[in-house]
BATIDO-783026 format. One record per residue (C-alpha): residue in three letters; residue number from 1; x, y, z. Coordinates in steps of 0.02 Angstrom, whole numbers. Layout:
BEGIN
<r code="ALA" pos="NUM" east="X" north="Y" up="Z"/>
...
//
This chain:
BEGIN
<r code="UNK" pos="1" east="809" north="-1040" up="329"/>
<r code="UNK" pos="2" east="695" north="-908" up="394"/>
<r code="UNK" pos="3" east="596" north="-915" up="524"/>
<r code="UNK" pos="4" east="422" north="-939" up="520"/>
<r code="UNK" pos="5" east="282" north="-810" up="554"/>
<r code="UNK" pos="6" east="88" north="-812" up="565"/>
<r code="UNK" pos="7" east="-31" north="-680" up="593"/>
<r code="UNK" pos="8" east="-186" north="-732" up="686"/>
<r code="UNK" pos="9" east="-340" north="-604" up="703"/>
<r code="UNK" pos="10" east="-511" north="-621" up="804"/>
<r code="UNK" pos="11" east="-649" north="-547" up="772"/>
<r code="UNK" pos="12" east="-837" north="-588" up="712"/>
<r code="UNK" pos="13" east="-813" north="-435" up="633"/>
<r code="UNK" pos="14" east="-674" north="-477" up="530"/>
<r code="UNK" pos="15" east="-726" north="-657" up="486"/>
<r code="UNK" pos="16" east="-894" north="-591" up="413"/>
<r code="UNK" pos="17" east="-825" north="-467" up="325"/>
<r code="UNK" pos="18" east="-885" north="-300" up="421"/>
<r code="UNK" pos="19" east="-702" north="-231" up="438"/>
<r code="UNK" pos="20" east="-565" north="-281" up="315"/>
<r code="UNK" pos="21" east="-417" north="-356" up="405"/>
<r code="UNK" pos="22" east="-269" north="-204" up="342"/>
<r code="UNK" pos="23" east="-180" north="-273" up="512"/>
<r code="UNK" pos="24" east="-128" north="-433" up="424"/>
<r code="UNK" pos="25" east="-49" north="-356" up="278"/>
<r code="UNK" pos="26" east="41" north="-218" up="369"/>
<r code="UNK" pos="27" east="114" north="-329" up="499"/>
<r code="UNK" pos="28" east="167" north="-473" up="343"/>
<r code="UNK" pos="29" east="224" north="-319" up="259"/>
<r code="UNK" pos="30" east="327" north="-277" up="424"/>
<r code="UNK" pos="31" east="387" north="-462" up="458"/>
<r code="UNK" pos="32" east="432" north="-509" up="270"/>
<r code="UNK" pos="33" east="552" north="-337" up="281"/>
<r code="UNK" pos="34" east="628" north="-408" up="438"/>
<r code="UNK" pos="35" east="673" north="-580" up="374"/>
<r code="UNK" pos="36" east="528" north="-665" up="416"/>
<r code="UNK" pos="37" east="421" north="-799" up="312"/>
<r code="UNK" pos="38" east="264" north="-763" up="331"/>
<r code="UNK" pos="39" east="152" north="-956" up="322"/>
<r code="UNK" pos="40" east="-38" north="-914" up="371"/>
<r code="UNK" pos="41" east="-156" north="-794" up="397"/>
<r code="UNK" pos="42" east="-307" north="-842" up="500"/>
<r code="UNK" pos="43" east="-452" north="-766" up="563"/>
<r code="UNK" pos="44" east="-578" north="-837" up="706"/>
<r code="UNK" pos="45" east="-732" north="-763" up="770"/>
<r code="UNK" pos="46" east="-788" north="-736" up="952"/>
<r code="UNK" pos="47" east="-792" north="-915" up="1009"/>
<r code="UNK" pos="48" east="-671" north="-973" up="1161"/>
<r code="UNK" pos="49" east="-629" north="-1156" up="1087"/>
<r code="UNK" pos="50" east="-587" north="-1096" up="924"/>
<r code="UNK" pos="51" east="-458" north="-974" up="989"/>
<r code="UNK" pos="52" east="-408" north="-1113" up="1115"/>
<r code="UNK" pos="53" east="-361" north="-1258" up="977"/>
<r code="UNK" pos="54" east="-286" north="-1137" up="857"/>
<r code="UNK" pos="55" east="-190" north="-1050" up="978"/>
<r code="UNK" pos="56" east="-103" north="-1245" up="1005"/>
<r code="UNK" pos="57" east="-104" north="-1269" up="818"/>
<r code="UNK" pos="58" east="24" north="-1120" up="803"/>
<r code="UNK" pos="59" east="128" north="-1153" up="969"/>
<r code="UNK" pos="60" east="157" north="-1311" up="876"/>
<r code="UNK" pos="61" east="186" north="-1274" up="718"/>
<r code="UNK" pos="62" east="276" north="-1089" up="699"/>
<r code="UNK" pos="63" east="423" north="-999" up="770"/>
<r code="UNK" pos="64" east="324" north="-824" up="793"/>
<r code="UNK" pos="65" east="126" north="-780" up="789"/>
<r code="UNK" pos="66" east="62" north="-582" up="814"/>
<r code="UNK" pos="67" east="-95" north="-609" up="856"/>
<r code="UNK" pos="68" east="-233" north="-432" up="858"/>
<r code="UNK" pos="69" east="-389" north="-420" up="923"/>
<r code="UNK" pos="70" east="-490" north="-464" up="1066"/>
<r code="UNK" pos="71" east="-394" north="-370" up="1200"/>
<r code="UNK" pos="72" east="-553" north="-239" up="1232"/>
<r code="UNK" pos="73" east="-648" north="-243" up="1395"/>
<r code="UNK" pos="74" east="-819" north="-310" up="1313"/>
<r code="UNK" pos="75" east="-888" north="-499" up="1343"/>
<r code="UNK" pos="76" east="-833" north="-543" up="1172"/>
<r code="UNK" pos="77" east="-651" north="-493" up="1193"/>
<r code="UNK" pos="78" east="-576" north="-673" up="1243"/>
<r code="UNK" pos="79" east="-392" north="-667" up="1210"/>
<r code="UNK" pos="80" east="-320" north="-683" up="1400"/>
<r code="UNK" pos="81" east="-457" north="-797" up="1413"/>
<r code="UNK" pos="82" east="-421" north="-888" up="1265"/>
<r code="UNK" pos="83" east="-229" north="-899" up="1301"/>
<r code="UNK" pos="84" east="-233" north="-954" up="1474"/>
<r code="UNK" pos="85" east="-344" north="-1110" up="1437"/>
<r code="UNK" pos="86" east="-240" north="-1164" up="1301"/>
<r code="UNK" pos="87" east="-84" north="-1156" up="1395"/>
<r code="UNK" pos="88" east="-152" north="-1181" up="1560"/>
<r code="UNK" pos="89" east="-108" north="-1013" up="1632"/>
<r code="UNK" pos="90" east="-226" north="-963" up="1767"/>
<r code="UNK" pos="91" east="-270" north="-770" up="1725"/>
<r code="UNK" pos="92" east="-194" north="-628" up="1856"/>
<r code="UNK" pos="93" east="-224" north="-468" up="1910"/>
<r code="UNK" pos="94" east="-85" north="-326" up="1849"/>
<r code="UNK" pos="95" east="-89" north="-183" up="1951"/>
<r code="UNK" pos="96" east="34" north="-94" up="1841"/>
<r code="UNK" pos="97" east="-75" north="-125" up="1685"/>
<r code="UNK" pos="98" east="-232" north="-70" up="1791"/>
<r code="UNK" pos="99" east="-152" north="102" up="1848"/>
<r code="UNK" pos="100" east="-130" north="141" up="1661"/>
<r code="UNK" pos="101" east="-287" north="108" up="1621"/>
<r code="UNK" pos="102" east="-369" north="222" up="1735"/>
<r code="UNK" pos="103" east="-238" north="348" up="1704"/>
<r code="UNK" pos="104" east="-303" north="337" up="1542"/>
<r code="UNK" pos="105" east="-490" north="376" up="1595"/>
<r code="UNK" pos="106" east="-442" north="520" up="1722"/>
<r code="UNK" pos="107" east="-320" north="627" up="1574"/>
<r code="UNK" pos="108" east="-483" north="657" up="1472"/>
<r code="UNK" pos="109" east="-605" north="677" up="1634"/>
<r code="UNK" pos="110" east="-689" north="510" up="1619"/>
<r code="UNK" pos="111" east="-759" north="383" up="1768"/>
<r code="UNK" pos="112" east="-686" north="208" up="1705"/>
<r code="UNK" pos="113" east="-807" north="102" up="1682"/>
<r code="UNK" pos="114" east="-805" north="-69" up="1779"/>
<r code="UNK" pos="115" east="-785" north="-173" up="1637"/>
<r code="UNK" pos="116" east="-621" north="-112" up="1590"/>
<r code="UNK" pos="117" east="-543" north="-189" up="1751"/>
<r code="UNK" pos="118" east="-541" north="-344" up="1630"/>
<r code="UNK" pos="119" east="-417" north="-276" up="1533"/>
<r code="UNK" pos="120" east="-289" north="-299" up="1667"/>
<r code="UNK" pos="121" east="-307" north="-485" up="1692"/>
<r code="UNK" pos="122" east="-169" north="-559" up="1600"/>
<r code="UNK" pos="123" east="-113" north="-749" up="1585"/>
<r code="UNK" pos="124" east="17" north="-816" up="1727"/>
<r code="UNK" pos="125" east="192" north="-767" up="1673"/>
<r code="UNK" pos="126" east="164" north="-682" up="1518"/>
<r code="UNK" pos="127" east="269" north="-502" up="1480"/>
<r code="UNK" pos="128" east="148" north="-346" up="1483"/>
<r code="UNK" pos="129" east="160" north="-260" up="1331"/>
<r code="UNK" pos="130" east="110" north="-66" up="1367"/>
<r code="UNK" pos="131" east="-4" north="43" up="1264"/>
<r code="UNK" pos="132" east="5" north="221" up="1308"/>
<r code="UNK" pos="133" east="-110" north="262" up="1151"/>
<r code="UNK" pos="134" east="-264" north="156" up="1222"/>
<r code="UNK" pos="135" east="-349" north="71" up="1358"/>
<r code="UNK" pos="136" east="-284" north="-110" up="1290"/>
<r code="UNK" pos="137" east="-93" north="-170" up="1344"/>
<r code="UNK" pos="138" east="-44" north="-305" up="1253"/>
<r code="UNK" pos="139" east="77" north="-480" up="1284"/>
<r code="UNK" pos="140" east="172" north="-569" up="1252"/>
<r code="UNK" pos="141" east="248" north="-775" up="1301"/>
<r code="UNK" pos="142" east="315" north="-924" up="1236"/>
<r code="UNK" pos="143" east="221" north="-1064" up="1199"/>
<r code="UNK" pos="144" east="293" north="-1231" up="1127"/>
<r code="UNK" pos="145" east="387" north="-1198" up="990"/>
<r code="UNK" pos="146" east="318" north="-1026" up="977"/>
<r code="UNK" pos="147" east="352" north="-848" up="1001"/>
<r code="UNK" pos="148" east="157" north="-767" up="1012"/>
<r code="UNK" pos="149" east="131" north="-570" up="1054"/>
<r code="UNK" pos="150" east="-67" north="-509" up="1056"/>
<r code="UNK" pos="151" east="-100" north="-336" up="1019"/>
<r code="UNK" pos="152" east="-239" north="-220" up="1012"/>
<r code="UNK" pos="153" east="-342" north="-228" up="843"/>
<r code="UNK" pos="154" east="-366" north="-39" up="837"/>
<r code="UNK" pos="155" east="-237" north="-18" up="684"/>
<r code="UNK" pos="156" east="-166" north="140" up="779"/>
<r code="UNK" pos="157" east="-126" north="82" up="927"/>
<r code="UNK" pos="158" east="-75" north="-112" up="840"/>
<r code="UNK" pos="159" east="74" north="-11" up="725"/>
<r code="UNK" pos="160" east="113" north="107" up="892"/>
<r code="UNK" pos="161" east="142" north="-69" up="995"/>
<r code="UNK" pos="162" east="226" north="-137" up="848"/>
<r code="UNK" pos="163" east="351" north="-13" up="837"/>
<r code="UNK" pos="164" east="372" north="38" up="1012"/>
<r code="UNK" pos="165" east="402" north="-151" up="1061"/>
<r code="UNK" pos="166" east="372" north="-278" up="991"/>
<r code="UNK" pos="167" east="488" north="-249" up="837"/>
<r code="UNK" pos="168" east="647" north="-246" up="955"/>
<r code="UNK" pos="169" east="602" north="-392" up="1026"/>
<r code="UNK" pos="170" east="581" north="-483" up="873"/>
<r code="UNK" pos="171" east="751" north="-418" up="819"/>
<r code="UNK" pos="172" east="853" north="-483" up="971"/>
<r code="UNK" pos="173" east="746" north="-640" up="994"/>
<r code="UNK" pos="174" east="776" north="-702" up="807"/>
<r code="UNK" pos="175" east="916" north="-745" up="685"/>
<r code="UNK" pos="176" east="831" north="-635" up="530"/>
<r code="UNK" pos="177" east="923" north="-586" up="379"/>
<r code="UNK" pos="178" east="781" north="-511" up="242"/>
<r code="UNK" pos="179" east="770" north="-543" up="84"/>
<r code="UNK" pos="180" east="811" north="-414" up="-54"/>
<r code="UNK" pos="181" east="637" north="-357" up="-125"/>
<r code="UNK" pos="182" east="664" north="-253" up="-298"/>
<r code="UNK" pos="183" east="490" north="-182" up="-366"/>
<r code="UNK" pos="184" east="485" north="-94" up="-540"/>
<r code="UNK" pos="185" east="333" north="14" up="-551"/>
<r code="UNK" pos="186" east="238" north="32" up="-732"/>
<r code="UNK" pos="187" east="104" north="127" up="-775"/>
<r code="UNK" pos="188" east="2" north="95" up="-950"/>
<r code="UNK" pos="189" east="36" north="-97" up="-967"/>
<r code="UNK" pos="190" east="-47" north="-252" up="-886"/>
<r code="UNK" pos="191" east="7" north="-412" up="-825"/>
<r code="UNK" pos="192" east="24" north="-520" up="-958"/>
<r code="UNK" pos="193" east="107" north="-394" up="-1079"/>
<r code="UNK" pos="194" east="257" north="-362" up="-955"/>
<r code="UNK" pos="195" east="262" north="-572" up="-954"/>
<r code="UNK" pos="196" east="278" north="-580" up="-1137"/>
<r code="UNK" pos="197" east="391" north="-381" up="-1122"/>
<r code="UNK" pos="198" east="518" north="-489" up="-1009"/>
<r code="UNK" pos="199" east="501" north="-671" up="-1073"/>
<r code="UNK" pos="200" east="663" north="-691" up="-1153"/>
<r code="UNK" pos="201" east="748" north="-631" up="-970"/>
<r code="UNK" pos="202" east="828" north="-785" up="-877"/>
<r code="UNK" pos="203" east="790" north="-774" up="-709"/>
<r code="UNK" pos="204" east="897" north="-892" up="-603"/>
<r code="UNK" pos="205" east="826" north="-1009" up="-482"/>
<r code="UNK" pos="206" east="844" north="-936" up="-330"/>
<r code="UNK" pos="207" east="762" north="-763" up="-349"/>
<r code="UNK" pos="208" east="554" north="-759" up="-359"/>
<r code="UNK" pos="209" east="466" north="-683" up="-496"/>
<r code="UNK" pos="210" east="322" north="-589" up="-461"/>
<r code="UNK" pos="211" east="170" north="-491" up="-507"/>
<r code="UNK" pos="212" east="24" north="-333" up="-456"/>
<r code="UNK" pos="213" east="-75" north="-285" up="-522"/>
<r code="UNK" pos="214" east="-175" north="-101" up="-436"/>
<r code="UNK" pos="215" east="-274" north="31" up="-512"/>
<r code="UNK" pos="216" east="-128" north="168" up="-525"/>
<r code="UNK" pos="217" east="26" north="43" up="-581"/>
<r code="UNK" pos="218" east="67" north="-134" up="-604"/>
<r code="UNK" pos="219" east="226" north="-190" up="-512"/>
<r code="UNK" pos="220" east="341" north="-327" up="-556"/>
<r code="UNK" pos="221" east="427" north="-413" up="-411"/>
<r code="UNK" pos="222" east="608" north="-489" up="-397"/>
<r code="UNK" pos="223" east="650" north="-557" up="-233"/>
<r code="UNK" pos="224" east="820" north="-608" up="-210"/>
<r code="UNK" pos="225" east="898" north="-682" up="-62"/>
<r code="UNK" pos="226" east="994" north="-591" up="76"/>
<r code="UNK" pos="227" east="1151" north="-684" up="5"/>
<r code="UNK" pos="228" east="1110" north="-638" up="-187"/>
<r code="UNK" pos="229" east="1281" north="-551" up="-269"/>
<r code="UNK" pos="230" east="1232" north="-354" up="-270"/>
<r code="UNK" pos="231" east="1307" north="-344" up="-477"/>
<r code="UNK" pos="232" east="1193" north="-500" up="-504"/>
<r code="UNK" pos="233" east="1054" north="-420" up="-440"/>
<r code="UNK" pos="234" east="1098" north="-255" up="-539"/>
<r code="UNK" pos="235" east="1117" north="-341" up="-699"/>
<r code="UNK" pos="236" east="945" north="-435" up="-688"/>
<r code="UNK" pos="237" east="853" north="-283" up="-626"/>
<r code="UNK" pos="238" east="926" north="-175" up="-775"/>
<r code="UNK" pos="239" east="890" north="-323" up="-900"/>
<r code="UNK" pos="240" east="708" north="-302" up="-847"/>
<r code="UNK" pos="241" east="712" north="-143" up="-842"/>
<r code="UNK" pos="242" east="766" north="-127" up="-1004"/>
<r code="UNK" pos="243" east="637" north="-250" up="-1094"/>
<r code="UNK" pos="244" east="501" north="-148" up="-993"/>
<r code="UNK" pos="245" east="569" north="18" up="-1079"/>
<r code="UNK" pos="246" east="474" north="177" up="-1030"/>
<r code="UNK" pos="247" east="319" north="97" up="-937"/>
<r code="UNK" pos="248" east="434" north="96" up="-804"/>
<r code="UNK" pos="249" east="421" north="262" up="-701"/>
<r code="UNK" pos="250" east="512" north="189" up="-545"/>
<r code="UNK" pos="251" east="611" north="58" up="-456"/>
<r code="UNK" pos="252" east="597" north="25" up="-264"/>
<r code="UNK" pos="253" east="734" north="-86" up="-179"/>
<r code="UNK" pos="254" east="928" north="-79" up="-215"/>
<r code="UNK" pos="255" east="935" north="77" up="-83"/>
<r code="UNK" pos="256" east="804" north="162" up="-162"/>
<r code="UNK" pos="257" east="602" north="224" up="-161"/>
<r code="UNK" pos="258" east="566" north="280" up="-305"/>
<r code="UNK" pos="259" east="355" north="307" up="-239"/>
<r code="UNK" pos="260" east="186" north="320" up="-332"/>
<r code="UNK" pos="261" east="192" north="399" up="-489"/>
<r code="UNK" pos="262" east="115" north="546" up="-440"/>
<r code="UNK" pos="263" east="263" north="569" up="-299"/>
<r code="UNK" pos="264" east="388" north="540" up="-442"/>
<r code="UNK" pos="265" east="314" north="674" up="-547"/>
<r code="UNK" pos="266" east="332" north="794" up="-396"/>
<r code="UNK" pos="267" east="494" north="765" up="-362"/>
<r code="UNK" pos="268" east="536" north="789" up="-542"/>
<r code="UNK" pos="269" east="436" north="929" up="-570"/>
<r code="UNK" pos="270" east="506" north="1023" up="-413"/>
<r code="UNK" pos="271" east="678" north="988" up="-449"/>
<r code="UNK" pos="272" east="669" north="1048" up="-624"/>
<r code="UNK" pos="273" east="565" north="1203" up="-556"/>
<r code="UNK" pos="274" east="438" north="1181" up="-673"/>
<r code="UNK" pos="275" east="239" north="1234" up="-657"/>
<r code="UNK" pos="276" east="86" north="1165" up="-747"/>
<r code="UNK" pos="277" east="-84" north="1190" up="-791"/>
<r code="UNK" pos="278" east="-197" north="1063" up="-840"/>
<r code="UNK" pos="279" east="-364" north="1049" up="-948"/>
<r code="UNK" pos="280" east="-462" north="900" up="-912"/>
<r code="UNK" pos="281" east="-608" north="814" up="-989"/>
<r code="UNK" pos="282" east="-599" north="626" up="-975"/>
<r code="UNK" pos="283" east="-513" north="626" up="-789"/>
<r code="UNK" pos="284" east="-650" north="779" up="-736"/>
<r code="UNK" pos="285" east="-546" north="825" up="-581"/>
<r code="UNK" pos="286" east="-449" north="682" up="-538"/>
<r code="UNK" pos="287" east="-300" north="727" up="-600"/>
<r code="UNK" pos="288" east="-278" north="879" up="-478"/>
<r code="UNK" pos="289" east="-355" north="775" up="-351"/>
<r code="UNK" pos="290" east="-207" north="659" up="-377"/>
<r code="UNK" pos="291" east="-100" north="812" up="-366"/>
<r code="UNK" pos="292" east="-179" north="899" up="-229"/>
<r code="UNK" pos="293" east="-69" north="1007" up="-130"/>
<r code="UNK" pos="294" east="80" north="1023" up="-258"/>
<r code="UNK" pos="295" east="132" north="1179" up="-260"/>
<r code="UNK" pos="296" east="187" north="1176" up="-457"/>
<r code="UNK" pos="297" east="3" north="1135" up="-504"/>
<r code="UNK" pos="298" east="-42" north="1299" up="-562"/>
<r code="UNK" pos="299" east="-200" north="1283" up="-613"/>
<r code="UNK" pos="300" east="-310" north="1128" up="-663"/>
<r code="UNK" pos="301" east="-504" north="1167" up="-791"/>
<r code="UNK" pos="302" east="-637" north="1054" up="-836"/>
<r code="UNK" pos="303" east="-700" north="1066" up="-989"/>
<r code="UNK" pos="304" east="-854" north="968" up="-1018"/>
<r code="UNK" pos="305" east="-885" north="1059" up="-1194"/>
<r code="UNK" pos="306" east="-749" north="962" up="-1246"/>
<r code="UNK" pos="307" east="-795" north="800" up="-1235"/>
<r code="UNK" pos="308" east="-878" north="675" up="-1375"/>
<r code="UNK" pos="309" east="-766" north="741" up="-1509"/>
<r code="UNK" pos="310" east="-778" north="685" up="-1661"/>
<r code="UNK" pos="311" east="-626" north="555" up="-1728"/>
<r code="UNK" pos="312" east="-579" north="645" up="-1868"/>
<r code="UNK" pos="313" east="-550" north="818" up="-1782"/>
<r code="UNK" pos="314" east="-376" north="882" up="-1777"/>
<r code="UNK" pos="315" east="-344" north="844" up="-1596"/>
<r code="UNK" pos="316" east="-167" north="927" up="-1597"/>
<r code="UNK" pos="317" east="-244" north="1076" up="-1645"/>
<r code="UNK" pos="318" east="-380" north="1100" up="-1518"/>
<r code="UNK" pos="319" east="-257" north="1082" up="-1396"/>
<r code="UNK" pos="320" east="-116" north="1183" up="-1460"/>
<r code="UNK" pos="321" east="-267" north="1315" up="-1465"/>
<r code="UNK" pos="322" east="-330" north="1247" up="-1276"/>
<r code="UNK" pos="323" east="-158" north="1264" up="-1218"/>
<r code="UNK" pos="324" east="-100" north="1434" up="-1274"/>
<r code="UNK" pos="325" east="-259" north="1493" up="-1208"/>
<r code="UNK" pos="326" east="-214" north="1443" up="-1044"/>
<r code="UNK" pos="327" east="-40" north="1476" up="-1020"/>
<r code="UNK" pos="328" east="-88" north="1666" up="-1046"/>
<r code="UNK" pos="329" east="-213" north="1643" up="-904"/>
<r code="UNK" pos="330" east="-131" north="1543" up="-785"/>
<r code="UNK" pos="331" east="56" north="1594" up="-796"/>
<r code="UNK" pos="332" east="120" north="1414" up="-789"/>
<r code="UNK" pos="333" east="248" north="1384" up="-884"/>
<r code="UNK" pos="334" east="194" north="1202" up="-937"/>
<r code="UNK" pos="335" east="22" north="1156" up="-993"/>
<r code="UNK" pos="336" east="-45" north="976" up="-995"/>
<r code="UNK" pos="337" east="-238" north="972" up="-1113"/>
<r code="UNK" pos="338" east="-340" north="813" up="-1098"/>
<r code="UNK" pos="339" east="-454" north="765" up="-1246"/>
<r code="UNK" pos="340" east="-561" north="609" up="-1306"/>
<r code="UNK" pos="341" east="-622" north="552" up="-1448"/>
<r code="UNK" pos="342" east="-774" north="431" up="-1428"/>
<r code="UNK" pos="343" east="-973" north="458" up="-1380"/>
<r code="UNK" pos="344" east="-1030" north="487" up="-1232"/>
<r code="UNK" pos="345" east="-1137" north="323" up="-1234"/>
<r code="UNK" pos="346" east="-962" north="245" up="-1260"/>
<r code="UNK" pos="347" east="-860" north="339" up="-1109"/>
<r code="UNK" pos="348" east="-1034" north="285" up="-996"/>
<r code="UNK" pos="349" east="-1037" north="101" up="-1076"/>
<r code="UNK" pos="350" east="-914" north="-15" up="-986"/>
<r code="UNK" pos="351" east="-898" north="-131" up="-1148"/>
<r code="UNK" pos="352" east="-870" north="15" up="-1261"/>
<r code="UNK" pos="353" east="-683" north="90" up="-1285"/>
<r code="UNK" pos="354" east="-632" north="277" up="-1295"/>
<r code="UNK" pos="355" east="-461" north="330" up="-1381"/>
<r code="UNK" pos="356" east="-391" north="476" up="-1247"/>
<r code="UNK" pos="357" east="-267" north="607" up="-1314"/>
<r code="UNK" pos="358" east="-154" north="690" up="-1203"/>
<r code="UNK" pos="359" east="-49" north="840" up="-1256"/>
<r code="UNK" pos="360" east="84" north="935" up="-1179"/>
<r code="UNK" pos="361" east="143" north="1109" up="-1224"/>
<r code="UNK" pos="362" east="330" north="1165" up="-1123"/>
<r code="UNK" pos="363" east="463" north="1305" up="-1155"/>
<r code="UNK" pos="364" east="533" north="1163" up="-1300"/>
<r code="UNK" pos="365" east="402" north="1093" up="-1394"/>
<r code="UNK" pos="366" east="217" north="1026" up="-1404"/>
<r code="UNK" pos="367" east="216" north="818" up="-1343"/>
<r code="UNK" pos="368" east="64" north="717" up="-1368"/>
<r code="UNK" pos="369" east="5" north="517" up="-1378"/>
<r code="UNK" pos="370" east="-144" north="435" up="-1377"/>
<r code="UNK" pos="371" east="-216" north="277" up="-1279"/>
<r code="UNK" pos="372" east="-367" north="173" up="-1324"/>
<r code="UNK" pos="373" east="-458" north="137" up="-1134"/>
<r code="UNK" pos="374" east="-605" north="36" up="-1068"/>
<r code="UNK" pos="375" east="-703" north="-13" up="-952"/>
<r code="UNK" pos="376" east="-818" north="61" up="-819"/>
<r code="UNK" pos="377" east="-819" north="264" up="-827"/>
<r code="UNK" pos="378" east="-728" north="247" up="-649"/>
<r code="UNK" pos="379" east="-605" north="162" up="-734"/>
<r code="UNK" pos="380" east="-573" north="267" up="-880"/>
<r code="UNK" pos="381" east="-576" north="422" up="-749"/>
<r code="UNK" pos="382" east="-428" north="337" up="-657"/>
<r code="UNK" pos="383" east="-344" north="278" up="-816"/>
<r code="UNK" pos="384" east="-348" north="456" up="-893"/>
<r code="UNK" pos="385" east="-273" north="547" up="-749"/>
<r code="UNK" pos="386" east="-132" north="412" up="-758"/>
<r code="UNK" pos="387" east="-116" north="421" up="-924"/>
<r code="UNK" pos="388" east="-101" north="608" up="-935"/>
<r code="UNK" pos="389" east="12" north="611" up="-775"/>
<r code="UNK" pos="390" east="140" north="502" up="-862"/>
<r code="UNK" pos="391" east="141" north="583" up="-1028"/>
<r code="UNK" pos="392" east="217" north="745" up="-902"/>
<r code="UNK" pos="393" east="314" north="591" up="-824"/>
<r code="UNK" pos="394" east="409" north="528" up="-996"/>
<r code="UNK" pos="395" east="454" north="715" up="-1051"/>
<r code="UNK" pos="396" east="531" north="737" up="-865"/>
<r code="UNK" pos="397" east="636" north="581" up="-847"/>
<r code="UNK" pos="398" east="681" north="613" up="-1014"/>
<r code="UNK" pos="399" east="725" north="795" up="-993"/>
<r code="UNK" pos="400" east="828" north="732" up="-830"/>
<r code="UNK" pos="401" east="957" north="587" up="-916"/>
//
């Protein structure tokens, strides 16, 4: 069995809601990929006996706790305070960890203030964690049946302690063997069609099905344990794989990253030295915003005369015409033309649908589909940069076998 693993933040802040805690979900990210299970994540404001009886809930109750937050020189940074009450460890004075943190102050040509002496006070016994990227060292102890190490809740300087340290430690300290995560990445299906997609797929007790869903791709999750037979695992991934069909653009896991769509189109597009220009209406921009950088994107317009066409145009024939047009401008060799048919009451109207036509023109042909989309007009923004990306997607991975 694994062992167990809670993260623990303070902060008013992050109990009320002023900063969003991304420290918790990195460091379960970090700890599932290590072999951890991750049981609890909790939260407490600024208040001394709350820290105190939850820090002896977890020394009772888990094997390790990272714990982030309150280590800052301030009267509402309580963590050595908070540790050495509940585990009656007088506080001390660390001349090492003091020395730092004026060093600190006197590389940029700063007096230290006074208050920051506090920041050397550490519980009795306790190992000094070192942070060479603030003003905040961290520690780290055993308590009971737990493992606890407290770390700055600047997410800069919690990852650099993280990695630096604390990660070792947790290797040599624990017995951890991960599971197997495999993630197939779709783009242009939800939830509950992949559910009904893979329904018919057995999936054996001892591997977890899961599901999420973002605004750029919806994954489905197979975790398999450490133990799991590697042709098993192959054989159920392909079988899902398989029932998914092309709404899969990637697979993560099994010794490989397959990335965002957008990194999968690069890598595609570069390998096959390909370039592209776009025309976008719908996506106005996003689409090269997705791609910004990428040295293959030649050339991206938007065409707001375009929009509100009428549904019985011949789409494939405005953009034949839009994309011939710019090829001879823009050199590239590929050209990618975004249309819509719908009103513009409709593409601003969150309950209304639009019906989005992407086209594609290369060296061998002329591609196109179309995709009914809804929702708010951020959403159908998002959704038609997707959309358009993975039309260029489905010709390259196609192109590729």
């Amino acid at each position: 069995m694994n062992p167990t693993l809670e993260i623990f933040s303070q902060g008013e802040e992050v109990v009320t809601g002023q900063t969003v805690d991304t420290n918790a979900a990195w460091l379960s990210t970090q700890a599932v990929n290590m072999g951890f299970t991750v049981t609890r994540h909790t939260a407490v404001g600024d208040k001394l006996d709350d820290l105190v009886a939850l820090l002896r809930e977890i020394s009772a109750r888990a094997d390790c706790c990272i714990c982030t937050g309150g280590l800052g020189p301030t009267s509402d940074d309580l963590t050595a305070e908070a540790v050495g009450k509940a585990f009656n460890l007088p506080l001390e004075f660390d001349a090492v960890a003091f020395e730092q943190i004026q060093h600190f102050f006197t590389l940029r040509n700063r007096e230290m203030p006074e208050s920051n002496r506090k920041q050397a006070l550490f519980p009795q016994g306790v190992e000094r964690i070192d942070n060479t990227w603030g003003t905040a060292p961290g520690f780290s102890l055993q308590a009971g049946r737990c493992w606890f190490a407290f770390v700055p809740g600047v997410p800069s300087e919690m990852r650099h302690l993280f990695e630096e340290s604390i990660q070792a430690t947790l290797a040599r300290r624990f017995s951890l063997r991960p599971d197997i995560l495999v993630t197939l990445k779709t783009v242009g299906i939800g939830e509950s069609a992949i559910q009904e997609c893979i329904r018919t797929v057995e999936i054996p007790a001892p591997v977890q099905l899961g599901f999420r869903a973002g605004p750029d791709e919806v994954q489905t999750k197979l975790l398999f344990p450490h133990d799991y037979p590697e042709a098993d695992m192959i054989a159920l991934v392909e079988s899902v794989s398989e029932k998914l069909g092309d709404t899969v653009f990637a697979v993560d896991g099994l010794g490989q990253a397959g990335g965002d769509l957008v990194s999968v189109v690069d890598s595609l597009m570069r390998a096959g030295q390909h370039s592209l220009a776009v025309v976008e209406t719908t996506s106005q921009g996003l689409l090269a915003a997705k791609c910004i950088g990428l040295p293959w994107l030649r050339e991206s317009r938007y065409r707001q005369t375009l929009a509100n066409l009428e549904p019985g145009e011949d789409l494939a024939v405005i953009a034949q015409s839009l994309a011939a047009e710019m090829r001879g401008s823009s050199g590239a060799a590929w050209i990618l033309v975004q249309l819509y048919t719908g009103s513009l009451q409709a593409f601003h109207d969150k309950n209304q649908a639009i019906v989005l036509y992407n086209g594609l023109l290369t060296e061998d042909g002329f591609y196109q589909n179309t995709r009914s989309v809804a929702g708010p007009i951020n959403v159908k923004q998002n959704q038609a940069a997707l959309l358009a990306l993975d039309l260029l997607r489905r010709h390259l991975q196609h192109k590729e076998l």
